[in-house]
N, C-alpha and C positions, 0 to 999 in steps of 0.2 A: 345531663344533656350534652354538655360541651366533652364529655370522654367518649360520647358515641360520635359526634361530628368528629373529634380530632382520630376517631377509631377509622374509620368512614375517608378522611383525608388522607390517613396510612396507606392504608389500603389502596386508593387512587396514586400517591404518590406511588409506593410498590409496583406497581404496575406499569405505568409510564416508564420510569426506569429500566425496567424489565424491556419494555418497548424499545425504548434508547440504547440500549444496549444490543439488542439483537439487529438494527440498525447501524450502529459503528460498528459491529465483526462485521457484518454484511457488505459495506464499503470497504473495510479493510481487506476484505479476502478478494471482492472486485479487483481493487488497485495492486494486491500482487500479485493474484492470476493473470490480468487482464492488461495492463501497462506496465508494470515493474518488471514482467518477466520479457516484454516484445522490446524494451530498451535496453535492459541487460544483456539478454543475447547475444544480438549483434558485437556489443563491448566484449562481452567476456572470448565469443570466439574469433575477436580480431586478435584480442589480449594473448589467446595460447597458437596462433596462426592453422584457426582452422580446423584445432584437437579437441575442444571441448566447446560446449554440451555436446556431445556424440547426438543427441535426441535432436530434432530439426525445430523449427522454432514454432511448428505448429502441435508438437507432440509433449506438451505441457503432461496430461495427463500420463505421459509412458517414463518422465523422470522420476529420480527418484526424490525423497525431501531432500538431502544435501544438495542435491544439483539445484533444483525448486529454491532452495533458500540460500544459496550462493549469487544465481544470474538471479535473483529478483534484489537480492542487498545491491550489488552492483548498479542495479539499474534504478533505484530507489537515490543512492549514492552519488547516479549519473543525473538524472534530476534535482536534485538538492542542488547539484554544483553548479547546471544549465540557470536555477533558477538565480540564483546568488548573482553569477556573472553577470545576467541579464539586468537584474536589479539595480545594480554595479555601474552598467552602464548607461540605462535611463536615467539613475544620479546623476552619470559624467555629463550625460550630453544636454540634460535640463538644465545645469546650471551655467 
């Protein structure tokens, strides 16, 4: 009896997981498409004055993955550091 519940509990758990999983790609391809790529932009083509992404910053789907996974690290990058400073500075000015 208890090989069929722990069979039973497998099973459940497999599948949740399975859920959880398809749930974090699911956030994660959000946050690249959808904010990592609209804050990198702007960074990367102040960064080359103007020359790159050539694609505008609503033609997500017309770059290619290098471009896609350059201006979205950048802007993923650029967040990290915004959040950090900011953290940085609630420290400074709480205490």
């Amino acid at each position: 009896m208890d090989e069929v519940i722990e069979g039973v509990l497998k099973g459940i758990l497999h599948l949740l997981s399975f859920i959880v999983r398809g749930l974090v790609w699911l956030i994660i391809e959000f946050f690249n498409e959808s904010i990592a790529w609209y804050v990198g932009w702007p960074i990367v083509r102040m960064i080359s004055l103007g020359k790159y992404p050539r694609e505008s910053v609503g033609d997500l789907e017309k770059a290619s993955s290098f471009v896609k996974g350059v201006v979205s690290i950048v802007g993923f990058v650029a967040l990290i550091l915004l959040g950090t400073v900011l953290a940085k500075l609630i420290i400074y000015l709480g205490t």
